[in-house]
C-alpha positions as CSV (number, residue, x, y, z in Angstrom):
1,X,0.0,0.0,0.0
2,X,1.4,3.6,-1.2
3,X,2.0,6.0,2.1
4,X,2.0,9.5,0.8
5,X,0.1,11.2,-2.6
6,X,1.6,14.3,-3.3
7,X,-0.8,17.1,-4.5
8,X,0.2,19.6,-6.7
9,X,-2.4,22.8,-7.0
10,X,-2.2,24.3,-10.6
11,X,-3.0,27.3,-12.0
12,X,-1.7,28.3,-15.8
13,X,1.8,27.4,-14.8
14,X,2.0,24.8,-17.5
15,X,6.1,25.4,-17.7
16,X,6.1,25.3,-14.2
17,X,4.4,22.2,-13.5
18,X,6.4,19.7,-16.0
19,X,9.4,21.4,-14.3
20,X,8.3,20.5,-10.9
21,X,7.5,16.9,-12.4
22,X,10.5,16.1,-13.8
23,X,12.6,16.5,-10.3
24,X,9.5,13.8,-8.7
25,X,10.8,11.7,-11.1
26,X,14.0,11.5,-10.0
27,X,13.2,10.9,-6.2
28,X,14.9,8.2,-4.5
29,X,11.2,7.3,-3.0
30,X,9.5,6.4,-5.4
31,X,6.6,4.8,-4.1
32,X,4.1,7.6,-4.3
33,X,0.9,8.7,-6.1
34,X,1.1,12.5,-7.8
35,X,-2.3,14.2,-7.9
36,X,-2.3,17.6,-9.8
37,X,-5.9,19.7,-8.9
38,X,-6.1,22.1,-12.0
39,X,-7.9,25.4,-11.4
40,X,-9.4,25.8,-14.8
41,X,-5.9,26.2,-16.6
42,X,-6.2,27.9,-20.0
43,X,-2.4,27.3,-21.1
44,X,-2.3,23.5,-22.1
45,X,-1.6,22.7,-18.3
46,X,-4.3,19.8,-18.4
47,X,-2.4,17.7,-21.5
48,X,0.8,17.0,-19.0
49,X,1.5,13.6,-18.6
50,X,4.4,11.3,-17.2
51,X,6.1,8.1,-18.7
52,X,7.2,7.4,-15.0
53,X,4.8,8.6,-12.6
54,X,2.0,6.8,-10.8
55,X,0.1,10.4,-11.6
56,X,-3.8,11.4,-11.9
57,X,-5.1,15.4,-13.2
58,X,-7.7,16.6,-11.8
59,X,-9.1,19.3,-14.5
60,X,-11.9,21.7,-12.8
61,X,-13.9,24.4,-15.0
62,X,-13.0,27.2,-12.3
63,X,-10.9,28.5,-10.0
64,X,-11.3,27.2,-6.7
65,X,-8.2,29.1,-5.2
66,X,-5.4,27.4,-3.5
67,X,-7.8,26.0,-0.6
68,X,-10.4,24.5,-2.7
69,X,-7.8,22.8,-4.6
70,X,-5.9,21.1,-2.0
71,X,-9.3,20.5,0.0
72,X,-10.4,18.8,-3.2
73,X,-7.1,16.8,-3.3
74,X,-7.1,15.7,0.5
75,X,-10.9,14.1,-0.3
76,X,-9.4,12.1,-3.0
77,X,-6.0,10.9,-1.0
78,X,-6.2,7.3,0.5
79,X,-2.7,7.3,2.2
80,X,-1.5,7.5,5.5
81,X,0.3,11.1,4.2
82,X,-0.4,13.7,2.1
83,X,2.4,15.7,0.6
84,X,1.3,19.7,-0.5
85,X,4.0,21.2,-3.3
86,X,3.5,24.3,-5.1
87,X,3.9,23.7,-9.0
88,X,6.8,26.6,-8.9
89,X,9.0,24.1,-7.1
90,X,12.1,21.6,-7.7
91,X,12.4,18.9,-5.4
92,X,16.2,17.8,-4.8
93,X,15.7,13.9,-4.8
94,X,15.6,12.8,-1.2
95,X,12.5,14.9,-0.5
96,X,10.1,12.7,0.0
97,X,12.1,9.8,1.6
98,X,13.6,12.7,4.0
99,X,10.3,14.2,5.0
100,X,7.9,10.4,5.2
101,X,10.9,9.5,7.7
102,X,10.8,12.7,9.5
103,X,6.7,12.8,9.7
104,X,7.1,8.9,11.3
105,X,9.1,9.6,14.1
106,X,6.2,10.2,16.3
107,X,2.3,10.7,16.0
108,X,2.2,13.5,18.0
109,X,3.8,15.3,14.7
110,X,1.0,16.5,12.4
111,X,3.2,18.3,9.8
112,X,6.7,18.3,8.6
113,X,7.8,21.0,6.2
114,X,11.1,21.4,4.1
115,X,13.9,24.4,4.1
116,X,12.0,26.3,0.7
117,X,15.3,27.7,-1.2
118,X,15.4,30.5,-3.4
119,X,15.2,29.4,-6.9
120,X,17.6,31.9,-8.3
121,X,19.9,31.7,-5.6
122,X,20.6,28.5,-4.1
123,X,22.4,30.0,-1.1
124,X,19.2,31.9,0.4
125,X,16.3,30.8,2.1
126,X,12.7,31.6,1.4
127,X,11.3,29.6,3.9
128,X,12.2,27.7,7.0
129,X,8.5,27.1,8.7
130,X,6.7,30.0,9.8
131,X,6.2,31.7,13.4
132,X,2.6,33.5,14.4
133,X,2.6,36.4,16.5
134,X,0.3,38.3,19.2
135,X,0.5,41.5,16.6
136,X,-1.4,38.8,14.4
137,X,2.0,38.6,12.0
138,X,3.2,35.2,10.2
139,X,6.4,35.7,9.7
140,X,8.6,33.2,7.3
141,X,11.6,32.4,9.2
142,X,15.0,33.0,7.6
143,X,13.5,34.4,4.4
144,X,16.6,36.4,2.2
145,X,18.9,34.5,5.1
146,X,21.8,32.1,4.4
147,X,20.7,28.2,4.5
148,X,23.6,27.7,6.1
149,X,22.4,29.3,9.1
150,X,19.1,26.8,9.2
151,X,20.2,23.3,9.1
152,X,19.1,22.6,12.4
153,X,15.5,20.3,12.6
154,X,13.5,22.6,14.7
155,X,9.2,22.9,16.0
156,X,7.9,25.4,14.6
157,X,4.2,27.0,14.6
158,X,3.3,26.1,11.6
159,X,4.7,24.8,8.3
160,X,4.5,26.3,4.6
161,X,2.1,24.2,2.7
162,X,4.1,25.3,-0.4
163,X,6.3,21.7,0.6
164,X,5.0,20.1,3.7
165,X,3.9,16.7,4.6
166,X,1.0,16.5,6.9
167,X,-0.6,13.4,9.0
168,X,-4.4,12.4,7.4
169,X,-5.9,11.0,10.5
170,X,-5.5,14.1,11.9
171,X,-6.4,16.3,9.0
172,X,-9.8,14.2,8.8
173,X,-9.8,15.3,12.8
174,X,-9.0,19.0,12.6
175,X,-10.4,19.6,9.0
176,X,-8.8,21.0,6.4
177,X,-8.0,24.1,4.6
178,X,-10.1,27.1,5.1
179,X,-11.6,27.9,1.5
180,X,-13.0,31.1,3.1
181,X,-9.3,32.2,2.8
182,X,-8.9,30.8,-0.8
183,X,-5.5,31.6,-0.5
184,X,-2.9,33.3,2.0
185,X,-2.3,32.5,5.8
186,X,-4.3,28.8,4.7
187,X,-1.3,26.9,6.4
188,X,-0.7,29.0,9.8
189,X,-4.4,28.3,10.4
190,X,-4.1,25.0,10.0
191,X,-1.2,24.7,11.7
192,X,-2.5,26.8,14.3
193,X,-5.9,24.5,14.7
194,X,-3.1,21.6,15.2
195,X,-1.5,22.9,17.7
196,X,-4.7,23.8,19.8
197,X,-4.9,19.6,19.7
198,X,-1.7,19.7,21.3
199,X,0.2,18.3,17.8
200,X,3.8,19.5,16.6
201,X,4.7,21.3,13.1
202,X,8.5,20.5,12.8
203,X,10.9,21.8,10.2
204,X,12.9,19.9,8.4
205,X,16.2,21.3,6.7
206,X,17.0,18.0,5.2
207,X,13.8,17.9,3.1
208,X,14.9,20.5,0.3
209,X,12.8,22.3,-2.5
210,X,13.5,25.3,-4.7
211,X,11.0,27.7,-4.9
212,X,10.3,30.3,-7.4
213,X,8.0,32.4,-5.2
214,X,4.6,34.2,-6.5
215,X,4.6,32.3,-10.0
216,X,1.0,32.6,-10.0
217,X,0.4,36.3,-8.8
218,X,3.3,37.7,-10.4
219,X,5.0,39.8,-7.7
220,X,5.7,39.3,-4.1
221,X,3.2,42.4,-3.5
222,X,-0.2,43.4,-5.6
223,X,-3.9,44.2,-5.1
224,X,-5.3,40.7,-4.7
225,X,-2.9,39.6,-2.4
226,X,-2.7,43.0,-0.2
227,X,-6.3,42.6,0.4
228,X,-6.4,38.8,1.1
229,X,-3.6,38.4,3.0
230,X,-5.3,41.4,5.2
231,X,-8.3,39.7,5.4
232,X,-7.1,36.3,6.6
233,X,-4.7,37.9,9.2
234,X,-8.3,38.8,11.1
235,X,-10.0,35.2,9.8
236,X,-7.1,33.5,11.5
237,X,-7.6,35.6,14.9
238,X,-11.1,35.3,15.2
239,X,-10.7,31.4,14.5
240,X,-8.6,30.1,16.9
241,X,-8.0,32.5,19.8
242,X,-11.0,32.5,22.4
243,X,-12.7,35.4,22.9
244,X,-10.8,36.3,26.4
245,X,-7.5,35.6,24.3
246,X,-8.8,37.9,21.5
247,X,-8.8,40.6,24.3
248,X,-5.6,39.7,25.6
249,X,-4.0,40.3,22.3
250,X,-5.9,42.9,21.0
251,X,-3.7,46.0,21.9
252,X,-0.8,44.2,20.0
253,X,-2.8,43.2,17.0
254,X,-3.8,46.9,16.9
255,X,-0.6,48.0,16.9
256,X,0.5,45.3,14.2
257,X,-2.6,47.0,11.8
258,X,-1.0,50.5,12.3
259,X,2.5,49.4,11.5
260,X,1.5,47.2,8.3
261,X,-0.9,50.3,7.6
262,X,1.8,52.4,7.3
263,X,4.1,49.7,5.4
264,X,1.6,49.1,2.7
265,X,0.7,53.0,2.0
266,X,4.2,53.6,1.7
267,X,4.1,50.8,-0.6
268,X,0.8,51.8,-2.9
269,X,-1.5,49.8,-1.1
270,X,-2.7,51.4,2.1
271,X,-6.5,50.8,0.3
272,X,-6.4,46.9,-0.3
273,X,-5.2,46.8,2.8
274,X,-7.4,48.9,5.2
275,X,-10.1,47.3,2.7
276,X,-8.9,43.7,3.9
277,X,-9.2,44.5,7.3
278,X,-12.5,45.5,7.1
279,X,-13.8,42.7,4.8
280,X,-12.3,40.6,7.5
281,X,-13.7,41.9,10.8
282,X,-17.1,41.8,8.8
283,X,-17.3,38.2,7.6
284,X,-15.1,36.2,10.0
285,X,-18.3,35.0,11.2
286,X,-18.9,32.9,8.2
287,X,-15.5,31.1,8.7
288,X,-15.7,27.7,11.4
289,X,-14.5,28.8,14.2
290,X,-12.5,26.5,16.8
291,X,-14.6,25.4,19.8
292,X,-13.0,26.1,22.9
293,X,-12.5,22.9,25.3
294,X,-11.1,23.5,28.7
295,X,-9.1,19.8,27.9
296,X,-6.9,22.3,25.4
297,X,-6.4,24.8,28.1
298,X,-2.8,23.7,28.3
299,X,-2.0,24.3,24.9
300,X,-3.9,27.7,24.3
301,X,-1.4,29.2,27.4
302,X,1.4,27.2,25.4
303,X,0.4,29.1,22.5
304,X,-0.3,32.8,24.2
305,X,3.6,32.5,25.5
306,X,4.9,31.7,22.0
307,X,3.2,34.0,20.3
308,X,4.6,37.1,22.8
309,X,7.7,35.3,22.4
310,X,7.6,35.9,19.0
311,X,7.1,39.5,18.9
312,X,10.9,39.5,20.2
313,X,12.3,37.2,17.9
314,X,10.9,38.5,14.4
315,X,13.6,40.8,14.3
316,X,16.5,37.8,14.2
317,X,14.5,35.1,12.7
C-alpha cells in the first residue's frame, strides 16, 4: 500500500508544472501517487503527462483558489500522508524519503515542512516554517537569510504548505483548509488548529525544495494579495484565539494594523489593505471557528507564551 500522494495545486503554470514533475521523477522514494488539482488552466496545463509517474489530473472548470484545490485533493488521498507542493517548485531527490521519515518519528507530529530555497539563488532561504505572533504577523523564518544558518531540525508553529507533509488522521480530525481564505495565511491556520490539539509542526532542513515564489500572482506584493492576505490575518484571529484571548492580544494586534498600515501606503496599497481588514472583521463569522474545550487549556497558554515570544524574535529570525 502507497504512504504518501503528493498534491500539486495548478494554476496556468504549464512550464512550471512539467518542471516540478520532472525533479518527482528522480526521487529516491518512489513509491508515491502525484495528484495535480487544475484550477481551470487555460495554457495546455491539463495535456501533461508522465512516462514514470503513478500520476492522476484533476481538470476543474474554475478556480477554486489554492484552498479549494488542496481540499479537493485531500478528499481524494487514500494514504497514511499527504504531501502539498507548489507547481513553482524543484524537489532535490531525497524529498520525499527525508520528510515520510521525518513525519514517522512520532504521531504526536501532524506536519513536517522542508527548508524552501530561493530558486535563483541556491544560497538563500525563502522559507524555513513559519512563526505566528500576538500583533497577528506570520512571519517566514530566515527568508533572504543564508541556508547555512538553518540546518538545524526545529518545532515550529506552523509549516508552509508550499512543501510540507501532513498526518491524514489528523487532517480528517481538525479539517482541512479554510476555502473562506482561498488563499494566504491557509497553512498558519491550519497549523495553528493543530496545535490547539496539542500536535507538533516540525521543520525539516533535510527535506529541500527550490521555490520560485509568487509564479502565479506575479510579484511578491499586488492588489489581490494585499487585500487577502489582510483579510485572513483577522479570519485567522477570530478562528482560533477564544474570545478572552482575542482581548488579551488585541492591543498588540492593533498595533501590528497601524504598522503594516503604514508599510503598505508607503508601498501603494494602504487601500487593499485597510479594505482587507475590514472585509475581515465583517465576515469572520462565516468562517468555522475552533470550539474552545477547557481539555486544550494547556496548549492555548502554550500558544499565548509563544506567540509574545515571537514578537521579540521577528527581528532575528
Amino acid at each position: 500500500m502507497q504512504k504518501v500522494t503528493i498534491v500539486i495545486p495548478n494554476y496556468n503554470g504549464r512550464r512550471l508544472l512539467e518542471n516540478c514533475l520532472k525533479t518527482l521523477e528522480n526521487q529516491t522514494y518512489t513509491d508515491f501517487k502525484v495528484l495535480i488539482i487544475d484550477n481551470g488552466s487555460t495554457d495546455g496545463s491539463k495535456e501533461i503527462i508522465s512516462d514514470t509517474l503513478d500520476m492522476e489530473m484533476v481538470s476543474l472548470e474554475t478556480n477554486l483558489g489554492f484552498c479549494g484545490a488542496v481540499n479537493l485533493g485531500i478528499q481524494m488521498t487514500n494514504t497514511p500522508y499527504i504531501i502539498l507542493l507548489n507547481n513553482d517548485t524543484e524537489t532535490d531527490r531525497y524529498f520525499v524519503e527525508t520528510l515520510l521519515k521525518a513525519i514517522e518519528r512520532s504521531e504526536k507530529i501532524f506536519s513536517c515542512g522542508a527548508q524552501m530555497i530561493d530558486f535563483q539563488n541556491h544560497k538563500i532561504l525563502d522559507n524555513a516554517g513559519d512563526l505566528y505572533t500576538a500583533m497577528g504577523w506570520a512571519v517566514a523564518r530566515g527568508k533572504g537569510k543564508r541556508c547555512i544558518d538553518y540546518e538545524k531540525k526545529k518545532r515550529v508553529f506552523s509549516c508552509c504548505a508550499g512543501a510540507a507533509i501532513y498526518r491524514m488522521d489528523i487532517l480528517n480530525q481538525i479539517g482541512g483548509l479554510d476555502e473562506h481564505h482561498f488563499a494566504y495565511l491557509e497553512d498558519v491556520d491550519l497549523g495553528y488548529r493543530a496545535r490547539i490539539h496539542g500536535f507538533e509542526n516540525w521543520y525539516i532542513p533535510e527535506a529541500k525544495v527550490y521555490h520560485v515564489g509568487s509564479a502565479t500572482t506575479g510579484a511578491r506584493y499586488n492588489e489581490k494579495k494585499v487585500f487577502l492576505a489582510a483579510r485572513n490575518t483577522i479570519f485567522v484571529i477570530y478562528k482560533n484565539m477564544p474570545f478572552l484571548q482575542i482581548l488579551l492580544n488585541f492591543p498588540f494586534v492593533f498595533i501590528g494594523i497601524l504598522i503594516k498600515m503604514l508599510f503598505f501606503i508607503i508601498k501603494g496599497y494602504g487601500r487593499q489593505y485597510w479594505k482587507g481588514i475590514v472585509e475581515g472583521v465583517c465576515n469572520c463569522n462565516n468562517c468555522k471557528k475552533v470550539m474552545f474545550s477547557i481539555k486544550h487549556i494547556k496548549n492555548y497558554v502554550k500558544i499565548q507564551f509563544e506567540i509574545w515570544k515571537n514578537m521579540l524574535l521577528i527581528l532575528w529570525v
